[in-house]
C-alpha positions in Angstrom: -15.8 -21.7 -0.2 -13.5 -23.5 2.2 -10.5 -21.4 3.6 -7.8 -23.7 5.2 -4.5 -21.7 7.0 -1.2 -24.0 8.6 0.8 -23.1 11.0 3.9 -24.7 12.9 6.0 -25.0 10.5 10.2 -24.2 11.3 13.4 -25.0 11.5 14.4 -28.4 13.0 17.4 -30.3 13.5 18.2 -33.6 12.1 16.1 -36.4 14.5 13.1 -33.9 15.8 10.0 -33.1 15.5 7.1 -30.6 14.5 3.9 -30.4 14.5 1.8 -29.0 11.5 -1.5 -27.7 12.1 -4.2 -26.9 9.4 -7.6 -25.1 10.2 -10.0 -25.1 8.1 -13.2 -22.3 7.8 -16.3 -22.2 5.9 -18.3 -24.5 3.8 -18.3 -28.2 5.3 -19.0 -31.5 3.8 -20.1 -34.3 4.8 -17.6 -36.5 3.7 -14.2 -35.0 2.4 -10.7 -35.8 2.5 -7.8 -34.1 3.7 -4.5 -33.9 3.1 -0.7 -33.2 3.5 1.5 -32.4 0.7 5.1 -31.3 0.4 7.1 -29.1 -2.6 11.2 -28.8 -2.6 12.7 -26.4 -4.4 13.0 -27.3 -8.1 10.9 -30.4 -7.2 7.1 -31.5 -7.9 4.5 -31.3 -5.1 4.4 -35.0 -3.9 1.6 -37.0 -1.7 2.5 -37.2 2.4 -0.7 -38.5 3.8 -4.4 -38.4 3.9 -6.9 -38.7 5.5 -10.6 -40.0 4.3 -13.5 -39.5 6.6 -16.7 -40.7 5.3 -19.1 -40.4 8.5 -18.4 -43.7 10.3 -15.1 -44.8 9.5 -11.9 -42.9 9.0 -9.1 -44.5 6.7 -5.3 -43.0 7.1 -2.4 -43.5 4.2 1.0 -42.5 3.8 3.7 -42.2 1.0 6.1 -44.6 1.7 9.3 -42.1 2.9 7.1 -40.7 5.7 5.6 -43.9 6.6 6.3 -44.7 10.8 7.6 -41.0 11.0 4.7 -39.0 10.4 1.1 -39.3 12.1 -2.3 -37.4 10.8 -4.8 -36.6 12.8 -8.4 -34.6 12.8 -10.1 -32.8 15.7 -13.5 -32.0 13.8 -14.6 -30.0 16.9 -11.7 -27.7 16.0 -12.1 -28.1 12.0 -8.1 -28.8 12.6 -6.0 -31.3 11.1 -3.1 -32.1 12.1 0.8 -33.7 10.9 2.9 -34.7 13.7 6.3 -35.0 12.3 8.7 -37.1 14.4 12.6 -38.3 13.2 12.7 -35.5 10.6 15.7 -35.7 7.6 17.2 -33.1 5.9 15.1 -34.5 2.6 12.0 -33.3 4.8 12.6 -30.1 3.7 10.0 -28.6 2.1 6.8 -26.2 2.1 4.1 -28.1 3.6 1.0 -27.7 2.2 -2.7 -28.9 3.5 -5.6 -29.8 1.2 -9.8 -30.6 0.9 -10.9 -32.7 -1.6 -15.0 -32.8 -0.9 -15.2 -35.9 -2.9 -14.0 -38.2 -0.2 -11.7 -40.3 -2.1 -8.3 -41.7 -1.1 -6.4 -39.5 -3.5 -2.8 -39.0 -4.0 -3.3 -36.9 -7.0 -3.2 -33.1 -6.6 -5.8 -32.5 -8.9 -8.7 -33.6 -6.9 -7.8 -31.9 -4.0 -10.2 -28.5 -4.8 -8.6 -26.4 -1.9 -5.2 -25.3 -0.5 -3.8 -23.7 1.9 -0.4 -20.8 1.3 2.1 -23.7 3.2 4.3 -23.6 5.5 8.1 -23.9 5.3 9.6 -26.5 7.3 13.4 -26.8 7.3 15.7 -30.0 8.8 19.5 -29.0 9.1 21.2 -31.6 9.5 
């Protein structure tokens, strides 16, 4: 089993920044992907960003409203990823959740993302 637990999350004005952080505990895998996702009230849990680490190489992708704002980043000596969220908008609003998907793949899909963390509510005012 693979436990993962955010923190950082907050309330923010219009224009700043956060910085998520997601450790994860237990089981590892040799290649995996991790991820960032985001649920508004009375909305669907949507794709932020990804990250795909397959041994050599590691790929990075974003959904398109985040894209230039938002920066993932590992530190595998910490099992700790990490979402540094810079010129945040009120429509950032949301609970942030992390994910592992040990299949490696470049998934935007929830359902191959095996586990999640409880999120963490980040709040812009604007």
């Amino acid at each position: 089993q693979v436990q993962l637990v955010e923190s950082g999350g907050g309330l923010v004005q219009a224009g700043g920044s956060l910085r998520l952080s997601c450790a994860a505990s237990g089981r590892t895998f040799s290649t995996y992907t991790m991820a960032w996702f985001r649920q508004a009230p009375g909305k669907e849990r949507e794709f932020v960003t990804n990250i795909v680490w397959s041994g050599r190489t590691t790929y990075r992708y974003y959904a398109d409203s985040v894209k230039g704002r938002f920066t993932i980043s590992r530190d595998n000596a910490k099992n700790t990823v990490y979402l540094q969220m810079n010129g945040l908008k009120p429509e950032d609003t949301a609970v942030y959740y992390c994910a592992l998907s040990p299949r490696g793949a470049a998934s935007r899909s929830t359902s191959v993302y095996d586990y999640w963390g409880q999120g963490t509510q980040v709040t812009v005012s604007s």
